[in-house]
Residue frames as a rotation matrix with the C-alpha (Angstrom) as fourth column:
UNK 1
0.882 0.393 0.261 52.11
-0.332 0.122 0.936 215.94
0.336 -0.911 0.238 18.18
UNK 2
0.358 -0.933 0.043 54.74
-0.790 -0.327 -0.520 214.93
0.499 0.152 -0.853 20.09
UNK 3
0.319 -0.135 -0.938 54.68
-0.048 0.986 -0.158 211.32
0.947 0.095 0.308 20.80
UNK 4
-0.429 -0.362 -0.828 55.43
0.532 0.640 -0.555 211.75
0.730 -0.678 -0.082 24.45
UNK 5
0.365 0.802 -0.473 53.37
0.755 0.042 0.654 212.21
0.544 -0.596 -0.590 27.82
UNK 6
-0.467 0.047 0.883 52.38
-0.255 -0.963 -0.083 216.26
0.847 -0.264 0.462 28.67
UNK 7
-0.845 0.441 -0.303 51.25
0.331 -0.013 -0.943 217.47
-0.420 -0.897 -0.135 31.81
UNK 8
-0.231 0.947 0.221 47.66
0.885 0.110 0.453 218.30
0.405 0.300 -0.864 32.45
UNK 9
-0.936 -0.182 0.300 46.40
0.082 -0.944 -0.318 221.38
0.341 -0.273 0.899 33.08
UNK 10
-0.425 0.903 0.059 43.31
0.790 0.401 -0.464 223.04
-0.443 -0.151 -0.884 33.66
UNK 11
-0.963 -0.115 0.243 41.70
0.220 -0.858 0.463 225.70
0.155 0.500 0.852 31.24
UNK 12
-0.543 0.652 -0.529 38.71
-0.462 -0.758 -0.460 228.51
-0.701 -0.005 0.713 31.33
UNK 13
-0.944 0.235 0.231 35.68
0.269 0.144 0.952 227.10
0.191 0.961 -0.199 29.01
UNK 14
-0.021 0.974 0.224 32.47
0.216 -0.214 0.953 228.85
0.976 0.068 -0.206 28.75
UNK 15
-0.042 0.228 0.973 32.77
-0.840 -0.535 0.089 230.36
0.541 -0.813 0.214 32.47
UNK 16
0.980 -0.003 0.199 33.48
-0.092 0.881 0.464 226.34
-0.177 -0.473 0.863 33.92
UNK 17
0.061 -0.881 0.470 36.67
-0.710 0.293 0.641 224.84
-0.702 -0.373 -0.607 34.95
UNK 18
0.882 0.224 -0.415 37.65
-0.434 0.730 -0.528 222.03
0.185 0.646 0.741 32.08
UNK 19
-0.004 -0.878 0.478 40.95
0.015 0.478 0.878 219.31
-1.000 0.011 0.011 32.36
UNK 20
0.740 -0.216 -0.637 43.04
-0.669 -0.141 -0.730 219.43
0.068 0.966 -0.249 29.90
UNK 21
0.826 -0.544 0.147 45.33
-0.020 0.232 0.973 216.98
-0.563 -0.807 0.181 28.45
UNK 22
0.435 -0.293 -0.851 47.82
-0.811 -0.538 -0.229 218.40
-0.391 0.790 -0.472 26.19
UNK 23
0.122 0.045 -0.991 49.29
-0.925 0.367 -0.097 214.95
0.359 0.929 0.087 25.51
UNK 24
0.799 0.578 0.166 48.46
-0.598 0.736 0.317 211.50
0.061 -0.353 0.934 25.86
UNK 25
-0.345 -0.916 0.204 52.15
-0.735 0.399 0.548 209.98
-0.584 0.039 -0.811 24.71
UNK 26
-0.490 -0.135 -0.861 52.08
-0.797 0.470 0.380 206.69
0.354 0.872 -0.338 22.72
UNK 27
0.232 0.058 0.971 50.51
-0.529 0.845 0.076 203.35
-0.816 -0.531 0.227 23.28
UNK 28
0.496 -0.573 0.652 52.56
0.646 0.746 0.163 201.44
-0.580 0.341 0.740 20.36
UNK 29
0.754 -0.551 -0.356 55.50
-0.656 -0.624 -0.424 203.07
0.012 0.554 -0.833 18.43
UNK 30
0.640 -0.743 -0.193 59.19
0.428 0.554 -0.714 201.80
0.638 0.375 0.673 17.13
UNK 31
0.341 -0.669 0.661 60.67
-0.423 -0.737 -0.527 204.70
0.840 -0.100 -0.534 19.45
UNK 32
0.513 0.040 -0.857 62.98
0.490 0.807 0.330 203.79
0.705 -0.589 0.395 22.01
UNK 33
-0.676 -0.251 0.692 63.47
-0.254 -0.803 -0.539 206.90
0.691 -0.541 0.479 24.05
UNK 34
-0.838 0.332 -0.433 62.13
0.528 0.287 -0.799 206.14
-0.141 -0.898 -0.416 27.73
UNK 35
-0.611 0.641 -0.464 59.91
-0.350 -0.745 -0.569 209.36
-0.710 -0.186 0.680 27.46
UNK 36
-0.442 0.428 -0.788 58.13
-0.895 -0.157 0.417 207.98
0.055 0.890 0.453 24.68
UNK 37
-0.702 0.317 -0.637 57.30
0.217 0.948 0.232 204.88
0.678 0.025 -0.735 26.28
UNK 38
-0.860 0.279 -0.427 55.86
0.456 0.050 -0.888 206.21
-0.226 -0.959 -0.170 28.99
UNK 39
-0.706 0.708 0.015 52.04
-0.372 -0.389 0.843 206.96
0.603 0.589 0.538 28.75
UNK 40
-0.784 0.547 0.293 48.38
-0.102 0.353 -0.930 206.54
-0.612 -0.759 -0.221 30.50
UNK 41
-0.246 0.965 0.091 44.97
0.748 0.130 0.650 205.05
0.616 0.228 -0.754 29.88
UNK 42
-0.905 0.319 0.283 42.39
-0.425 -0.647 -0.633 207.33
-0.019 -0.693 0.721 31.14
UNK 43
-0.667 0.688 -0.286 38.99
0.539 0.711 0.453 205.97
0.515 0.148 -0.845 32.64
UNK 44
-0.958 0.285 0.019 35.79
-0.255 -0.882 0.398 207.92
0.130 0.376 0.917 32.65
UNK 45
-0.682 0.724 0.107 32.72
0.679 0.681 -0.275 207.16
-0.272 -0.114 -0.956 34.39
UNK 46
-0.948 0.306 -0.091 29.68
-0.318 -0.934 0.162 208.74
-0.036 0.182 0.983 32.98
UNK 47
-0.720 0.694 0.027 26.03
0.677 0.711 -0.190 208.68
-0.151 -0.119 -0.981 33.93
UNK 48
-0.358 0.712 0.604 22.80
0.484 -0.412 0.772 210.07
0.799 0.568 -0.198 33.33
UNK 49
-0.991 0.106 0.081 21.53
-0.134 -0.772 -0.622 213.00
-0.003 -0.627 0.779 35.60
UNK 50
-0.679 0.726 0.110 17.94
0.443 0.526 -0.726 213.32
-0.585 -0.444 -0.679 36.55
UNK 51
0.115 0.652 -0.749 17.49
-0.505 -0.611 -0.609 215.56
-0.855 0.449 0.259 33.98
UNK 52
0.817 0.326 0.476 18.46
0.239 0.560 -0.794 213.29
-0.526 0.762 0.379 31.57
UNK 53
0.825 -0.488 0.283 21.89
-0.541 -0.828 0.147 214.77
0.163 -0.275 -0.948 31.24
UNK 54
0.631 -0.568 -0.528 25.15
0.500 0.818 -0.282 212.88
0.593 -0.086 0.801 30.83
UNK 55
0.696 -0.409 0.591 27.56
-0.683 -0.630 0.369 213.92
0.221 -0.660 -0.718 33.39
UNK 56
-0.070 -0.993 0.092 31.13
-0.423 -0.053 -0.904 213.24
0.903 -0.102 -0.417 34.83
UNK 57
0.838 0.460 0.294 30.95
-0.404 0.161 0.900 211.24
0.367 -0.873 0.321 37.61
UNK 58
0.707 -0.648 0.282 34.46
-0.192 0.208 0.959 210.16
-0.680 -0.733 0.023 38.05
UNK 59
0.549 -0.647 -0.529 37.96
-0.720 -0.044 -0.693 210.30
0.425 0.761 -0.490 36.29
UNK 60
0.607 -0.672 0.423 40.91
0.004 0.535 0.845 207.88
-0.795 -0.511 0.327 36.96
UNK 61
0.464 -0.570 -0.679 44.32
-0.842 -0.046 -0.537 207.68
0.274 0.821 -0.501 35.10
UNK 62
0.881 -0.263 0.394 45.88
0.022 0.853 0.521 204.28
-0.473 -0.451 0.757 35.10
UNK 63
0.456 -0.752 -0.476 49.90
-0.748 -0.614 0.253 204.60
-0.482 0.240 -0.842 34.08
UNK 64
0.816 -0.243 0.524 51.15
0.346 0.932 -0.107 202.28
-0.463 0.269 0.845 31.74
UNK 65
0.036 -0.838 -0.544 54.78
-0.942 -0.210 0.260 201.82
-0.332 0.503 -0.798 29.97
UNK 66
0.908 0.406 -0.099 55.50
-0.293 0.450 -0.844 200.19
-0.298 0.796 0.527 27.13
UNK 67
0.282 -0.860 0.426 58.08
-0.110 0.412 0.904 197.62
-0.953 -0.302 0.022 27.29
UNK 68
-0.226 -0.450 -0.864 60.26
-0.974 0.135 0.184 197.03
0.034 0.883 -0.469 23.97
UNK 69
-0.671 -0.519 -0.530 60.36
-0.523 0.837 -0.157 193.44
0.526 0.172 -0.833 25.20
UNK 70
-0.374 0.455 0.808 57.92
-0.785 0.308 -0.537 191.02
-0.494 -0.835 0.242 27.41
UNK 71
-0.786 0.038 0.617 56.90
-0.210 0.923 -0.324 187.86
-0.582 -0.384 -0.717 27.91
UNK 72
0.316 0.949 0.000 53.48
0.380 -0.126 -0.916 188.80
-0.869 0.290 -0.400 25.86
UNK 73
0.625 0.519 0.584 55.60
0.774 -0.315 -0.549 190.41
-0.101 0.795 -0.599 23.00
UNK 74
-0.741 -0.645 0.188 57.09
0.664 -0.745 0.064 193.58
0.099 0.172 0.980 21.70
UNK 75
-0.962 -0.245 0.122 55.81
0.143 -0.828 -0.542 196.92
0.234 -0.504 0.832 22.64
UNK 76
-0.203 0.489 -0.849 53.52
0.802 0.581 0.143 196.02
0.562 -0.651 -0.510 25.28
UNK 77
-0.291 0.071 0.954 51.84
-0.504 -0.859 -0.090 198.70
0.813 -0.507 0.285 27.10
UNK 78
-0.442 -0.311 -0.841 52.22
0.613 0.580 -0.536 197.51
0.655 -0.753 -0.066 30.98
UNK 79
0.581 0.565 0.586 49.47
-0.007 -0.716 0.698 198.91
0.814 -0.410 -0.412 33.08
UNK 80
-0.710 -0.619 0.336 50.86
-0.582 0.247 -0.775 199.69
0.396 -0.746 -0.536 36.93
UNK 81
0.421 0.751 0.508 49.04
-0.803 0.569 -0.176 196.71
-0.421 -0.334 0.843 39.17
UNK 82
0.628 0.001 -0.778 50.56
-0.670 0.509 -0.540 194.38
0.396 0.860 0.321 36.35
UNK 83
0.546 -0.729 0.413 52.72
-0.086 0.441 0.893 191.50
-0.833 -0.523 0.178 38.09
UNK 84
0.942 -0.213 -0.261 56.05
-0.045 0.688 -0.724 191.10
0.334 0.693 0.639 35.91
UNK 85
0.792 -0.605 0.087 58.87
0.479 0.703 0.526 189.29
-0.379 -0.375 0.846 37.29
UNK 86
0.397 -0.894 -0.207 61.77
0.832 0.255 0.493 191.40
-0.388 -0.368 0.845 37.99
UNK 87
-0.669 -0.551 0.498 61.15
0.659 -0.750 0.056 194.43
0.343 0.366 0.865 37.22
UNK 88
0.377 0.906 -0.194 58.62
0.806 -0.217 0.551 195.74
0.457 -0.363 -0.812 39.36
UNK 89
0.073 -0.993 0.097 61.31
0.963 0.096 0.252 198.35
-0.260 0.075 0.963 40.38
UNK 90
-0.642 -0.682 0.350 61.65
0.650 -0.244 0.719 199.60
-0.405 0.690 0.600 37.79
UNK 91
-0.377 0.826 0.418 58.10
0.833 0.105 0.544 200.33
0.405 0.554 -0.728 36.86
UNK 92
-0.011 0.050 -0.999 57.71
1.000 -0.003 -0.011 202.25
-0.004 -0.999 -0.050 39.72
UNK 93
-0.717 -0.655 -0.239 60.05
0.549 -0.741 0.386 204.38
-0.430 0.146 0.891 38.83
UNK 94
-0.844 0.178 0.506 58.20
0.493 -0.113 0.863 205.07
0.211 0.978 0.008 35.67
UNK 95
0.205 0.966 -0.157 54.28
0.872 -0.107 0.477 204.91
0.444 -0.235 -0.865 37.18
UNK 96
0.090 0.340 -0.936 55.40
0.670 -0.716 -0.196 207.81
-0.737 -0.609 -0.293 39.94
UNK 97
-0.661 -0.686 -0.304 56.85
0.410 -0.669 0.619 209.64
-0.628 0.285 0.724 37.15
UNK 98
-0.759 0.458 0.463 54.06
0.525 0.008 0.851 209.27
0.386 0.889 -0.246 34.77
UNK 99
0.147 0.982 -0.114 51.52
0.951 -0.109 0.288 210.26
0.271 -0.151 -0.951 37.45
UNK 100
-0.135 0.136 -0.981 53.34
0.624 -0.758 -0.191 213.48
-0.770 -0.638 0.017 38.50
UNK 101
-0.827 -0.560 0.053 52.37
0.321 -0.393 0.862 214.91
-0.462 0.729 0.505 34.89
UNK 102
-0.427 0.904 -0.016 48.96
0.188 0.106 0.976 213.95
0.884 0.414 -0.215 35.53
UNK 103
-0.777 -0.526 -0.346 48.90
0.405 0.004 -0.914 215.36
0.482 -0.850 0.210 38.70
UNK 104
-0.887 0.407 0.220 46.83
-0.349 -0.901 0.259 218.13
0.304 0.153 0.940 38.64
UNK 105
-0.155 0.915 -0.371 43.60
-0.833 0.081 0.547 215.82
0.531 0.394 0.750 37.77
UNK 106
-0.398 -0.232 -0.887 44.52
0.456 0.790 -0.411 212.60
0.796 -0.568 -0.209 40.23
């Protein structure tokens, strides 16, 4: 695998639309290549149908990067939303970047 964060796609399954995500990236590693820090949580809401039927009922990606350093620690996965002091910035940066890979599915 390749330890940093693919785009999503969507593929053909059984005659139904399906997200794909070809990779998640890291949430703790020694690497210190930006791309490799950079990475989402995904959150899935799933309920029962009336037939009794689990079903999709709502996706959400929340972007997080994983600081080398922080106040909490070494490599710290930093959701966006997170307040940390003086580098909010920076994060930014990161979060738009992370979400235009996960575009597609947002």
């Amino acid at each position: 695998h390749p330890h940093v964060l693919q785009n999503a796609g969507v593929i053909r399954l059984n005659d139904r639309d399906v997200h794909c995500i070809y990779s998640m990236g890291n949430f703790t590693s020694g690497f210190t290549r930006t791309s490799s820090r950079e990475t989402a949580l995904l959150r899935l809401t799933l309920e029962k149908n009336e037939d009794g039927q689990t079903v999709l009922n709502g996706e959400k990606f929340i972007p997080c990067y994983m600081s080398l350093s922080s106040k909490y620690g070494k490599m710290v996965l930093i959701p966006k939303g997170a307040k940390v002091k003086g580098r909010t910035a920076k994060l930014a940066r990161h979060y738009k970047k992370i979400m235009k890979h996960l575009s597609v599915i947002q």
